[in-house]
Structures are given as C-alpha cells and as structure tokens.
VMD Tcl script that builds the backbone (N, CA, C; Angstrom):
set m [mol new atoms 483]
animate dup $m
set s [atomselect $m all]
$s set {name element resname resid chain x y z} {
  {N N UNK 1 A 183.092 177.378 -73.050}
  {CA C UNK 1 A 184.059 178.463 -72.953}
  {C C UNK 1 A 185.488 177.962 -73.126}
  {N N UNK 2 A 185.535 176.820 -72.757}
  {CA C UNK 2 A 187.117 176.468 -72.936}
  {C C UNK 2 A 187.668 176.149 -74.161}
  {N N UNK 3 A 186.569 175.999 -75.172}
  {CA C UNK 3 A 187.055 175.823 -76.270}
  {C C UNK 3 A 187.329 177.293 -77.276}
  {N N UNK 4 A 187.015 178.551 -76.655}
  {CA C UNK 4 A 187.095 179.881 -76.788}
  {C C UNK 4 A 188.617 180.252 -77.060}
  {N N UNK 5 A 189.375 181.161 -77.436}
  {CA C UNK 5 A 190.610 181.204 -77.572}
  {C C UNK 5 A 190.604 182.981 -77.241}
  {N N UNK 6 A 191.307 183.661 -77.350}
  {CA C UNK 6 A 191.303 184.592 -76.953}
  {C C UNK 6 A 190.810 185.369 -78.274}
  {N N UNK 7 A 191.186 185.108 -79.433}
  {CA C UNK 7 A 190.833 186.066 -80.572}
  {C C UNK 7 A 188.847 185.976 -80.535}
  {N N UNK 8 A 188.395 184.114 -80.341}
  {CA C UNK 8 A 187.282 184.152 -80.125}
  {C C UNK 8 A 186.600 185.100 -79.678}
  {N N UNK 9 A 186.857 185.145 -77.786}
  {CA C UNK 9 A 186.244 186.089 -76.958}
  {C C UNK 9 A 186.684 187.339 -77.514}
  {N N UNK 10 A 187.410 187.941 -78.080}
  {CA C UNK 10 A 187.792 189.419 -79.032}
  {C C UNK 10 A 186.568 189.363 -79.767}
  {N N UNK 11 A 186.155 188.988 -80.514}
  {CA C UNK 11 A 185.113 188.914 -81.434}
  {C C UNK 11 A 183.844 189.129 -80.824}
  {N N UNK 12 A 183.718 188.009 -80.210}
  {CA C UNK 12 A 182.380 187.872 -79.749}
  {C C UNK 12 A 181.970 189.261 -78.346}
  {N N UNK 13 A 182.980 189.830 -77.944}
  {CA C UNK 13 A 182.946 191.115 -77.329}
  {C C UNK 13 A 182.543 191.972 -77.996}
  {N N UNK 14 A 183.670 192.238 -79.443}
  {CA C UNK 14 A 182.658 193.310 -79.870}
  {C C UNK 14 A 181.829 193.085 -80.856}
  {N N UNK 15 A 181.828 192.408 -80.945}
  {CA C UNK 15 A 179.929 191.930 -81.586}
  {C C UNK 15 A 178.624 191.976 -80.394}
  {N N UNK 16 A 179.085 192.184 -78.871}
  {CA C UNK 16 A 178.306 192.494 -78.435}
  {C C UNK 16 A 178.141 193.823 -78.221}
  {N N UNK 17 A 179.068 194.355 -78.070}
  {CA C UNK 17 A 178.898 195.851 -77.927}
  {C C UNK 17 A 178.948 196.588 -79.448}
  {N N UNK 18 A 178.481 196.044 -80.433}
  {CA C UNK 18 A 177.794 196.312 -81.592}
  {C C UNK 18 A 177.960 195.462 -82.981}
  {N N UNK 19 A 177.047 194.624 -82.916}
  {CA C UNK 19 A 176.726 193.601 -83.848}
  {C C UNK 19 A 176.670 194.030 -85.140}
  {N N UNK 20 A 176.854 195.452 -85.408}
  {CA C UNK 20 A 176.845 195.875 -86.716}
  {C C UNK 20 A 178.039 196.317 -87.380}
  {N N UNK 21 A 178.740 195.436 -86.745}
  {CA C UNK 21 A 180.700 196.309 -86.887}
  {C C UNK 21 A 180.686 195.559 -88.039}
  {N N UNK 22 A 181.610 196.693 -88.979}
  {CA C UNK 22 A 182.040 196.184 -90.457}
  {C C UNK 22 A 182.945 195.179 -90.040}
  {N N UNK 23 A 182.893 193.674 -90.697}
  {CA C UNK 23 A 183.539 192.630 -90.856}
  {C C UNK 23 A 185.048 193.389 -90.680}
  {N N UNK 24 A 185.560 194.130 -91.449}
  {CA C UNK 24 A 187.022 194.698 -91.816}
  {C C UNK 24 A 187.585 195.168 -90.510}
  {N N UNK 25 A 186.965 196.024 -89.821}
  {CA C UNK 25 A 186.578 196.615 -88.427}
  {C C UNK 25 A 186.858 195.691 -87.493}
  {N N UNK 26 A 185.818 194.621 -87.298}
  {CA C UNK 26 A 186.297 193.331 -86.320}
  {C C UNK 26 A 187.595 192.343 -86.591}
  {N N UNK 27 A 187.877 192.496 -87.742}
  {CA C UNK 27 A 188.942 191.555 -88.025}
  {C C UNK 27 A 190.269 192.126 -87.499}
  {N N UNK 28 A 190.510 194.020 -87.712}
  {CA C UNK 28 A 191.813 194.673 -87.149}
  {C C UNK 28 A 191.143 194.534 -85.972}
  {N N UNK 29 A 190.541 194.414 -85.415}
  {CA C UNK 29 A 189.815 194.276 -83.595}
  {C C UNK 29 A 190.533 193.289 -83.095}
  {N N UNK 30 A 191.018 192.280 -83.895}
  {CA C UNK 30 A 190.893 190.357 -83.346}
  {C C UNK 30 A 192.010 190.344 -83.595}
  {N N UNK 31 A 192.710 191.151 -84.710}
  {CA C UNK 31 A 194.206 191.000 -85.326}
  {C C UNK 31 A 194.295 189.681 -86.245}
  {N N UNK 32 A 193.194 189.988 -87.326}
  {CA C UNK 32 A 192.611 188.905 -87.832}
  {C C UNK 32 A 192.942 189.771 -89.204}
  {N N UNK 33 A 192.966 189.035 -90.649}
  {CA C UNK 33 A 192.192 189.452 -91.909}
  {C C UNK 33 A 190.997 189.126 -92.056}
  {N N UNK 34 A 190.589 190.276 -92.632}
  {CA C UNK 34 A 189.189 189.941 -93.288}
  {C C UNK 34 A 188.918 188.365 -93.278}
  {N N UNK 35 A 189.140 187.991 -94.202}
  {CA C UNK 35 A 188.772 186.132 -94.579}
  {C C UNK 35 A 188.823 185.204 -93.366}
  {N N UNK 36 A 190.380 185.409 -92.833}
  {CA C UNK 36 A 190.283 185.068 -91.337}
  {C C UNK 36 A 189.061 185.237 -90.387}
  {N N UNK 37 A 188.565 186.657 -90.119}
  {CA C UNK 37 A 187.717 186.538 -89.189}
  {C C UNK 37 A 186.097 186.261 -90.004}
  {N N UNK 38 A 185.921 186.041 -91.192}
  {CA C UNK 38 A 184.777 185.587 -91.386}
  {C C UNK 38 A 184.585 184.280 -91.345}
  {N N UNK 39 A 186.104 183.243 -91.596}
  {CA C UNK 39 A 185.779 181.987 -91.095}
  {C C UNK 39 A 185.563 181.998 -90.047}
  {N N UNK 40 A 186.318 182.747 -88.690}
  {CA C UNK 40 A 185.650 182.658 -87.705}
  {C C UNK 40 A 184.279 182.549 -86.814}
  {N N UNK 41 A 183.855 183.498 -87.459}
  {CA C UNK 41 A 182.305 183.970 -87.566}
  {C C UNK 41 A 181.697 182.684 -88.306}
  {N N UNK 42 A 182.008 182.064 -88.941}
  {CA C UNK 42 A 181.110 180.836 -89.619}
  {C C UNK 42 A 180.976 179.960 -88.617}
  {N N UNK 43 A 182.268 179.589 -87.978}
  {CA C UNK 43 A 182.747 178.707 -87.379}
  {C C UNK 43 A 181.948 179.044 -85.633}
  {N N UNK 44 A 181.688 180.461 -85.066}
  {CA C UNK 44 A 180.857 180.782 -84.111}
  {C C UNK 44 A 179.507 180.324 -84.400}
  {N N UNK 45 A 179.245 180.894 -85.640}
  {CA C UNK 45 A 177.565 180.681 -85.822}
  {C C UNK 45 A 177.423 179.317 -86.129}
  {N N UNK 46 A 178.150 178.531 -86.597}
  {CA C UNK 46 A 177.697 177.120 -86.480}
  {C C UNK 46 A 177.890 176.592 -85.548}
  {N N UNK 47 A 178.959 176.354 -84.596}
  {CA C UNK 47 A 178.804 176.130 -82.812}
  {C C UNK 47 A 177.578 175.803 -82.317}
  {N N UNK 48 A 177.253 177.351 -82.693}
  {CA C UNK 48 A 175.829 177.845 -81.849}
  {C C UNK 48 A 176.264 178.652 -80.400}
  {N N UNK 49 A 177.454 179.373 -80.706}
  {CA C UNK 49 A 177.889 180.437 -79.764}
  {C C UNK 49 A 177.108 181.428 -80.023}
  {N N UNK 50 A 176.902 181.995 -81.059}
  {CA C UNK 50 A 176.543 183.028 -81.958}
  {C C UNK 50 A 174.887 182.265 -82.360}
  {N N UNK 51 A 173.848 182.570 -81.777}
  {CA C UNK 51 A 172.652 182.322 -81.744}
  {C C UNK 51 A 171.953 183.345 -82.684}
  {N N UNK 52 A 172.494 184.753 -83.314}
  {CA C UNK 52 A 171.457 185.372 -83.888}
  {C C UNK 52 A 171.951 186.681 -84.041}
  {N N UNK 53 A 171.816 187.295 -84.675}
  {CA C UNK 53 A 172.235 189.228 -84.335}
  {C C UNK 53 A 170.459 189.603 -84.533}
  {N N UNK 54 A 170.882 190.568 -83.372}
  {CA C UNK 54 A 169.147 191.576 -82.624}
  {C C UNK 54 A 169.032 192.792 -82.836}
  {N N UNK 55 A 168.672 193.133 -83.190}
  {CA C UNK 55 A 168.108 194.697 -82.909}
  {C C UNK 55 A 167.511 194.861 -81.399}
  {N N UNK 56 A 167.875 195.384 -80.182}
  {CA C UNK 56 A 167.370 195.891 -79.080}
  {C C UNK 56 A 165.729 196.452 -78.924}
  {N N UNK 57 A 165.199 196.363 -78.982}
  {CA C UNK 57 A 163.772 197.441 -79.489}
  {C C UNK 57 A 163.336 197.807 -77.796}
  {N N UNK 58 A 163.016 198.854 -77.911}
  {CA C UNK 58 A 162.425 199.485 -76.616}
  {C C UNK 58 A 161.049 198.820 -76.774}
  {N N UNK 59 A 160.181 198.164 -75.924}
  {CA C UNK 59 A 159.019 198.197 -75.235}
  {C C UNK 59 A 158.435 199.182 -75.023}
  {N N UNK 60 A 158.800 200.290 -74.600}
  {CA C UNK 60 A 158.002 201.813 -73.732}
  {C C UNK 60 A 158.078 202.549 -75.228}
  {N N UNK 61 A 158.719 202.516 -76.058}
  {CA C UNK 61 A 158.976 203.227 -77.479}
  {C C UNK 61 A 157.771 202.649 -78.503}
  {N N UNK 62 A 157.542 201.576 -77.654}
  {CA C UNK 62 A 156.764 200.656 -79.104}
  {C C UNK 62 A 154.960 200.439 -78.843}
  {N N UNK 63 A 155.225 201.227 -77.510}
  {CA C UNK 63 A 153.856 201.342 -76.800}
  {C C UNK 63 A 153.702 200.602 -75.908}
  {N N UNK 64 A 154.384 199.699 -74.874}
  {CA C UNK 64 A 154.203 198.415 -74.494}
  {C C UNK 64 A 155.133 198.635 -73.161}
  {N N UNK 65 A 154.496 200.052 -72.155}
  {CA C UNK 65 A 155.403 200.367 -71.663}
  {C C UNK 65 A 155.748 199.715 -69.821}
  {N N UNK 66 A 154.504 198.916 -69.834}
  {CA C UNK 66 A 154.533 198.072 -68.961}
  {C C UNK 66 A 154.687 196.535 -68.881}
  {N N UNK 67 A 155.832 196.334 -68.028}
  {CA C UNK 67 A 156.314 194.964 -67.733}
  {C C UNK 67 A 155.762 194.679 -66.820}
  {N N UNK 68 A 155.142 193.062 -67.119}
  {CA C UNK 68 A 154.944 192.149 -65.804}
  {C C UNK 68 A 155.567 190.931 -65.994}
  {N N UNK 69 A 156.145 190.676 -64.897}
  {CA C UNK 69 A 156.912 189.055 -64.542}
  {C C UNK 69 A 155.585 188.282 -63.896}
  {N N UNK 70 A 155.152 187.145 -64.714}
  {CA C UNK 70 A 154.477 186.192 -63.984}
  {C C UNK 70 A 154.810 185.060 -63.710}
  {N N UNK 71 A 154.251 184.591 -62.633}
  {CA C UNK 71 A 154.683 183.095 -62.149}
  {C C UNK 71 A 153.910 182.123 -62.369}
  {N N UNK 72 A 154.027 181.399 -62.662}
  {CA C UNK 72 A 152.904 180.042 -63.643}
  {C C UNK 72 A 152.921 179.174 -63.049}
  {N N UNK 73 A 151.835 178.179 -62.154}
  {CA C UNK 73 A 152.463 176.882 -61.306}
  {C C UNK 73 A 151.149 176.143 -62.148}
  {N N UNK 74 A 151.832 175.049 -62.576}
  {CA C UNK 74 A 150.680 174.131 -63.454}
  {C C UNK 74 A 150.182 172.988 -62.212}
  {N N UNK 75 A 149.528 172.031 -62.748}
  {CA C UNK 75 A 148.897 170.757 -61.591}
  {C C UNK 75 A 149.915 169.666 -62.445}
  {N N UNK 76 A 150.617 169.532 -62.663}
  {CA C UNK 76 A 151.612 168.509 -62.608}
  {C C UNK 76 A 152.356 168.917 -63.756}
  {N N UNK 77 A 153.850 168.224 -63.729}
  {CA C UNK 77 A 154.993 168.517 -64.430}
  {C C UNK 77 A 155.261 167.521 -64.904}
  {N N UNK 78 A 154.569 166.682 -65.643}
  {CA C UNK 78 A 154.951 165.346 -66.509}
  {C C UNK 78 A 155.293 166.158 -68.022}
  {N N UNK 79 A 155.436 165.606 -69.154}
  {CA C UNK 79 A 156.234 165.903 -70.128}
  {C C UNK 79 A 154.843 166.332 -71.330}
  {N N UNK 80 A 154.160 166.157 -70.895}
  {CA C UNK 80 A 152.497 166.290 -71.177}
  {C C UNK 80 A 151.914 167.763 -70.755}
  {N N UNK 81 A 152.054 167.594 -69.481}
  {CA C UNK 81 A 151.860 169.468 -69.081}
  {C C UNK 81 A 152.870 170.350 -69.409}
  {N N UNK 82 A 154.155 169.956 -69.363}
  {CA C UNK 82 A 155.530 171.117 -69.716}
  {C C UNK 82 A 155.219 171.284 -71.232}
  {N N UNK 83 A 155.075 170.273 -71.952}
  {CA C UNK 83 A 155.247 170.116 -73.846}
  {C C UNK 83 A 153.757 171.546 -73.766}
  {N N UNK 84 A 152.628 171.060 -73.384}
  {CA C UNK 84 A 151.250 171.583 -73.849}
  {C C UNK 84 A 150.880 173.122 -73.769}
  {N N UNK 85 A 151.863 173.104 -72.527}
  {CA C UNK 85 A 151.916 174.624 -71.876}
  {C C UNK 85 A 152.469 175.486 -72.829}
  {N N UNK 86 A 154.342 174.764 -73.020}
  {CA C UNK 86 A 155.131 175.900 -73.836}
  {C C UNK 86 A 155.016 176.047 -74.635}
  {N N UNK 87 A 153.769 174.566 -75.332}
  {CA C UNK 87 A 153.272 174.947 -77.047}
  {C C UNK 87 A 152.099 176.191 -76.951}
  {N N UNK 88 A 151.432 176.254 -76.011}
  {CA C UNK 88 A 150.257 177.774 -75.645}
  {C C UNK 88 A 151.203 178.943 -75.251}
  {N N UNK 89 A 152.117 178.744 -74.547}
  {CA C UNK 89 A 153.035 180.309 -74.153}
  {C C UNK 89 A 153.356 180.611 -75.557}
  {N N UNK 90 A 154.088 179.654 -76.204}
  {CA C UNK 90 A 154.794 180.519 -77.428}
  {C C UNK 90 A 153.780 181.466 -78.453}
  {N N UNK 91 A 152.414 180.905 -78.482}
  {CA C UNK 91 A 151.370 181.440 -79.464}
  {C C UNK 91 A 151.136 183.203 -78.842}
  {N N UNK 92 A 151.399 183.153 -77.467}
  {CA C UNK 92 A 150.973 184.703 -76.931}
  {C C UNK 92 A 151.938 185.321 -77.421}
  {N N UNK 93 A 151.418 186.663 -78.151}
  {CA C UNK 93 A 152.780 187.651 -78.889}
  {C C UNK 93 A 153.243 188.579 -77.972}
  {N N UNK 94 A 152.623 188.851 -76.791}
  {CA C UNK 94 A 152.963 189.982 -75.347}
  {C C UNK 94 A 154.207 189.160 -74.651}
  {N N UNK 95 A 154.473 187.536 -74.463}
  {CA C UNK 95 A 155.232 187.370 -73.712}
  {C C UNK 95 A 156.581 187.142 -74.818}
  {N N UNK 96 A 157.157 188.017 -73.465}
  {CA C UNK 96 A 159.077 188.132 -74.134}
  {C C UNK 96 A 159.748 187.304 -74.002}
  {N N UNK 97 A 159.583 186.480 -72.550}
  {CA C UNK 97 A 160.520 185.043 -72.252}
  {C C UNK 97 A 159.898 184.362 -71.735}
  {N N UNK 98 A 160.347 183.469 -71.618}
  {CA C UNK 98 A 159.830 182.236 -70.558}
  {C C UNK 98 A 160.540 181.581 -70.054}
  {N N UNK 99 A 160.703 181.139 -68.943}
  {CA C UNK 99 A 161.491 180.122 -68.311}
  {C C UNK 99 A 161.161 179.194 -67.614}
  {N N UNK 100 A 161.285 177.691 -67.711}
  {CA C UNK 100 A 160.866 176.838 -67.265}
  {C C UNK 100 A 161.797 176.434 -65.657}
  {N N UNK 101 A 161.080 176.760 -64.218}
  {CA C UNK 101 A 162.068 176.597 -63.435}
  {C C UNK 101 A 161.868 175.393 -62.348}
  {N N UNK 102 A 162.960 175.746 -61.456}
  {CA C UNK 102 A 162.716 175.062 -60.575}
  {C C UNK 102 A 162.464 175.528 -59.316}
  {N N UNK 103 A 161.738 174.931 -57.904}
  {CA C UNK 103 A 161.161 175.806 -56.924}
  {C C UNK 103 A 159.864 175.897 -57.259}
  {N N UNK 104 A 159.381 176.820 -56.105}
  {CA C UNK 104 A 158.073 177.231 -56.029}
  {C C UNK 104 A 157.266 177.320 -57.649}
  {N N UNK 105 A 157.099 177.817 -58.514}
  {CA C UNK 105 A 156.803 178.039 -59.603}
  {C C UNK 105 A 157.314 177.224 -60.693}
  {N N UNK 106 A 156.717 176.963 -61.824}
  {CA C UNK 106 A 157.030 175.937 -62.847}
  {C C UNK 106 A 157.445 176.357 -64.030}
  {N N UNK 107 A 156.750 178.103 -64.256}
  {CA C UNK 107 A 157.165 178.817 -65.132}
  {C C UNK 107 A 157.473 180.481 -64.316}
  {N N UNK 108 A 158.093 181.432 -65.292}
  {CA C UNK 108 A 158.585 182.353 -65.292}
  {C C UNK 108 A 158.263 183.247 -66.619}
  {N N UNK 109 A 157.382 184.289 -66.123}
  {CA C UNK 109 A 157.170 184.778 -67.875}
  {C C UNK 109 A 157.191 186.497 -67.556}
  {N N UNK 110 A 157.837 186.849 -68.908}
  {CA C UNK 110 A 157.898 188.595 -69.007}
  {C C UNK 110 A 157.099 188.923 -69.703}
  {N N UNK 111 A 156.083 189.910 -69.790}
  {CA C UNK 111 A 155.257 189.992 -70.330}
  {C C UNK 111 A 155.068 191.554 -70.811}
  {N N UNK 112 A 155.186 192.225 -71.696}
  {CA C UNK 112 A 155.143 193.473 -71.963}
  {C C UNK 112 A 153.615 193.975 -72.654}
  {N N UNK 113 A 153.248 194.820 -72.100}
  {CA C UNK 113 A 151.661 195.287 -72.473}
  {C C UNK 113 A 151.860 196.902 -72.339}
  {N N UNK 114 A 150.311 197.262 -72.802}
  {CA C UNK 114 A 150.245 198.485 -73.189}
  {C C UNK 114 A 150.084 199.690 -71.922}
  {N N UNK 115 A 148.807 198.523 -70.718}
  {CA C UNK 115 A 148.455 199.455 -69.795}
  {C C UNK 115 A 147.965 198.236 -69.072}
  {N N UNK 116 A 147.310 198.860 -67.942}
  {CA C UNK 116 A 146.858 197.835 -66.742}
  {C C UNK 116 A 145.623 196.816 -67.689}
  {N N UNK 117 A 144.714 198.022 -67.948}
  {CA C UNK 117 A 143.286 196.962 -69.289}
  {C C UNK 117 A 144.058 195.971 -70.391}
  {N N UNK 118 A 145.030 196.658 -70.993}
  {CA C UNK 118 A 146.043 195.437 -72.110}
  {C C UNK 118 A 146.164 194.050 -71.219}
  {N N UNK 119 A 146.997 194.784 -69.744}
  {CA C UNK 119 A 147.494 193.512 -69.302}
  {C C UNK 119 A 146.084 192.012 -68.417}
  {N N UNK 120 A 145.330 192.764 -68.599}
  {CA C UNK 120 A 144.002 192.034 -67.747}
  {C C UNK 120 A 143.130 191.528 -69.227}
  {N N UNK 121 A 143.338 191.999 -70.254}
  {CA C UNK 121 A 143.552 191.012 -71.359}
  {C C UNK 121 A 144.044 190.333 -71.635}
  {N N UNK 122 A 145.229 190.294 -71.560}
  {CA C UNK 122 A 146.266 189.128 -71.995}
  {C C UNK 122 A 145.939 188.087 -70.640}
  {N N UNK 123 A 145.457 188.214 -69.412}
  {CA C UNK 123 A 145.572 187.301 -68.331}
  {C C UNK 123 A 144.202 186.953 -68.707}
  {N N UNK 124 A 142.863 187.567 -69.281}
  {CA C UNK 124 A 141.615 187.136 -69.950}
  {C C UNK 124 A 142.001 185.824 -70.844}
  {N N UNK 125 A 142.171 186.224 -71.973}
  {CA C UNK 125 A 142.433 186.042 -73.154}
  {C C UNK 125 A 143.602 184.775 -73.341}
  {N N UNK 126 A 144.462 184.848 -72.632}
  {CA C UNK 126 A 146.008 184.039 -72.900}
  {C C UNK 126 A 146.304 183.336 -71.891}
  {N N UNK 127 A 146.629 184.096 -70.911}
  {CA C UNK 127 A 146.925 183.201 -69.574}
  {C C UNK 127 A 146.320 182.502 -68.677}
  {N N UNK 128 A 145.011 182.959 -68.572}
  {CA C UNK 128 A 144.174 181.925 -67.517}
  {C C UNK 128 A 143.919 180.726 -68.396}
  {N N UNK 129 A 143.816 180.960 -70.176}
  {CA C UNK 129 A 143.081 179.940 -70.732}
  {C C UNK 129 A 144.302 178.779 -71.032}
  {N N UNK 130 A 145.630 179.174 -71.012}
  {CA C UNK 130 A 147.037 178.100 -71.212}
  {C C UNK 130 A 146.682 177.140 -70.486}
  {N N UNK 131 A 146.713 175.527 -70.767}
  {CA C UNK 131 A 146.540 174.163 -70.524}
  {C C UNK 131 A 147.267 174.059 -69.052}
  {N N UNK 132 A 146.650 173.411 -68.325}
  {CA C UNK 132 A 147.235 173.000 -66.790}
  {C C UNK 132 A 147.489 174.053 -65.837}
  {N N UNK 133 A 147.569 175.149 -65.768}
  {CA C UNK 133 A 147.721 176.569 -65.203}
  {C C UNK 133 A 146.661 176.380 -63.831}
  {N N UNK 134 A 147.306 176.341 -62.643}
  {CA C UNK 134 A 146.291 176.530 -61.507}
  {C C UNK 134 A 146.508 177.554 -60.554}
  {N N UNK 135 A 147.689 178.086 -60.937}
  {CA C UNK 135 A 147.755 179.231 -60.349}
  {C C UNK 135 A 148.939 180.276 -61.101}
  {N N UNK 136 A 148.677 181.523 -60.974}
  {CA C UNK 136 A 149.452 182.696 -61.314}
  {C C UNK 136 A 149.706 183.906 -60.551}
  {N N UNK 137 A 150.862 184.723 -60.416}
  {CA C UNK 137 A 150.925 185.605 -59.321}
  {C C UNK 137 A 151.953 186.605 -60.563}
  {N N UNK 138 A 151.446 187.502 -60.536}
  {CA C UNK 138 A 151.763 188.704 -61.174}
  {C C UNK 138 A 152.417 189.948 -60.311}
  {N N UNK 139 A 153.601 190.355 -60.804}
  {CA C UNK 139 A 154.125 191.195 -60.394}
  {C C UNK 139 A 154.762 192.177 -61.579}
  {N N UNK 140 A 154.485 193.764 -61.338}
  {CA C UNK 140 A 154.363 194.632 -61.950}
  {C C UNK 140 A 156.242 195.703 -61.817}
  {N N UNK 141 A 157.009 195.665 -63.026}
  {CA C UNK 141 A 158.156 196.147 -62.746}
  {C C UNK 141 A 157.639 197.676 -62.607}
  {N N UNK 142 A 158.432 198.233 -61.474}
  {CA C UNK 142 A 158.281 200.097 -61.207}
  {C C UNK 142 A 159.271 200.317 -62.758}
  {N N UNK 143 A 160.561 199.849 -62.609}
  {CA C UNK 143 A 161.615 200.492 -63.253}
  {C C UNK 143 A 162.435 199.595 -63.458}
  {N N UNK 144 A 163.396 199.524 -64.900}
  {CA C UNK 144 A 164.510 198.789 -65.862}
  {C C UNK 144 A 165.566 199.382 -64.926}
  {N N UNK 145 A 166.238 198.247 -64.125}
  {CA C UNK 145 A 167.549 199.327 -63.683}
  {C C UNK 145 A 168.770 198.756 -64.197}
  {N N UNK 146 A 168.533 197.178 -64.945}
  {CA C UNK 146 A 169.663 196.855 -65.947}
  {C C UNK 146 A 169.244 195.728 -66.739}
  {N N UNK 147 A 169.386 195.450 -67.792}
  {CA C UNK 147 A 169.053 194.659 -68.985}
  {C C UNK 147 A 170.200 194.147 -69.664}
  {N N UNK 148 A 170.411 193.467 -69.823}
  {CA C UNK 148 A 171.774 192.579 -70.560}
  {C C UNK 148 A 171.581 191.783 -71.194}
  {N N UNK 149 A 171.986 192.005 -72.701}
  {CA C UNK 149 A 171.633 190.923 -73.136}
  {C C UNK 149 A 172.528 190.097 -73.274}
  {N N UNK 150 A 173.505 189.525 -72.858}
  {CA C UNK 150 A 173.833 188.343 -72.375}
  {C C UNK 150 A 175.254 188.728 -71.077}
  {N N UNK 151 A 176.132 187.939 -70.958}
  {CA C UNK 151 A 177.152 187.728 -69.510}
  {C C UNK 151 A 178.621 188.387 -70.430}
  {N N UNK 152 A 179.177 189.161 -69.745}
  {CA C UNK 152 A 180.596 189.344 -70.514}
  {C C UNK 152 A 181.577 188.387 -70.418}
  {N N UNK 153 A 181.671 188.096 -71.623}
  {CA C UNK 153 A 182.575 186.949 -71.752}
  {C C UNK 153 A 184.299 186.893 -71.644}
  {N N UNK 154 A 184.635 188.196 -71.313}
  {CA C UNK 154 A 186.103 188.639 -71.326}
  {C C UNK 154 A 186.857 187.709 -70.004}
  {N N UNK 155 A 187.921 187.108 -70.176}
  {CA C UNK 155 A 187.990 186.239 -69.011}
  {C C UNK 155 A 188.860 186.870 -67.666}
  {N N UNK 156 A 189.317 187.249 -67.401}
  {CA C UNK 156 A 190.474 187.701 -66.046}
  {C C UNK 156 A 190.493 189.109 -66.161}
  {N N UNK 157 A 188.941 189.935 -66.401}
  {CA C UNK 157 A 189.586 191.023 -66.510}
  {C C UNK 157 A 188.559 191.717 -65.091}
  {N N UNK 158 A 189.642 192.836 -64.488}
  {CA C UNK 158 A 188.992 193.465 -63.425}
  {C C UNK 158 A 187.821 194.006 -63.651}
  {N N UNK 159 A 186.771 193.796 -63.088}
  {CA C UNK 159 A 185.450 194.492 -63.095}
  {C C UNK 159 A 185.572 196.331 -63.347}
  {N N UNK 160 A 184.768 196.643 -63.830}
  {CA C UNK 160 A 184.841 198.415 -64.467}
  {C C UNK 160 A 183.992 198.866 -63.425}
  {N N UNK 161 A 185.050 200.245 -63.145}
  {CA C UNK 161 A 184.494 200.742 -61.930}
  {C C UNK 161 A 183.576 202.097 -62.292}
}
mol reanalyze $m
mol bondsrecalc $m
mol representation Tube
mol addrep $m
C-alpha cells in the first residue's frame, strides 16, 4: 500500500465499484489522460495489485443455492500432505475457496451445491476421498449478509454511515 499514490487508490476504487468503466471514464475519475491512466493500469496489473477483472455470478441464480463452509483437519502438515491435498481440492469444481489455516483446522473450504443430496455427493465423491483428510465438520450458511470482494482501499476516509 505504501507504494499506492493517491491517483492509484482513485483507480483501483473505481474499478472496484465497476470494473467495466470505459478507460476514458476512469482516467477523468483519476484526473488522468487516457494514455496516462492506461499506463497506469499496466503498471497495476503487472505489480500484481490488479489480479484479474470478475464477473460476480450468483450461486442461488446458477442453481447452487446452498453454501457450506467446511473444515478439513488432515493427519499431518508436512509439505507432502499440504502440496497433495491442495493438488485434490483444486480438481473439485463445487469448491469456491480454500484456505489453508492456522488453529484448530488445517483447511477452510466454501463449497456451493445444489441441495442437501448434491452436497452429500460432493462429501461422497470429493471430500472424504482428498489425500490425508481425518476429519471434517460441515457447516451450512442460513443467509449471505455480506460478501466483498475485496477491503476498501481508500485511506483516511470516515466510514459511510
């Protein structure tokens, strides 16, 4: 972040609050020209500030209207069980993230399915059979009450009430 400048965080704001803004658009945004803010933008995406532009997609829209967070505890955490595991998580197409943590649990996974039978497939089928796995504890979201896709990056500004 410190290497961020203020026109930076201009940019990269509203590219989050819509990644589809005409170049011309973001540049009077930044108080940039055109050319100006597309070097910019080169200069983000090669960083690796700028990881990707997304399309949002609903889950519940796409049929997949149930989320489960599972907890993954393998029988040891050498570089052998972490490598073997996240090479089997990534092959399942139901899980959305993963996180490798620390504490009680070793992994962290979101998992979006169709219905309770989808999801007792995917724990058939995918999850009991992932390498080193000795235990799992599943928990079922009621309700989305906020989703972000990433932290606002604006620096000293008062929280919105």
């Amino acid at each position: 972040m410190s290497e961020l400048d203020a026109i930076d965080i201009t940019i990269l704001s509203e590219l989050q609050r819509d990644a589809r803004i005409a170049n011309v658009t973001l540049a009077d945004r930044a108080g940039l020209s055109p050319s100006a803010c597309s070097r910019r933008l080169d200069s983000l995406e090669k960083s690796g500030i700028i990881r990707g532009y997304h399309a949002r997609l609903s889950s519940r829209a796409l049929g997949h209207p149930i989320i489960v967070i599972v907890y993954m505890t393998l029988e040891g955490q050498s570089v052998a069980h972490l490598t073997a595991f996240e090479e089997a998580v990534k092959k399942c197409p139901n899980v959305l993230i993963c996180y490798l943590m620390s504490g009680t649990s070793d992994y962290i996974l979101r998992i979006a399915a169709r219905d309770l039978a989808d999801y007792e497939r995917i724990h058939k089928e995918w999850l009991s059979t992932m390498p080193g796995v000795v235990r799992m504890t599943s928990s079922f979201a009621l309700r989305e009450v906020i989703n972000r896709p990433s932290i606002d990056i604006e620096i000293n500004r008062p929280p919105k009430k």
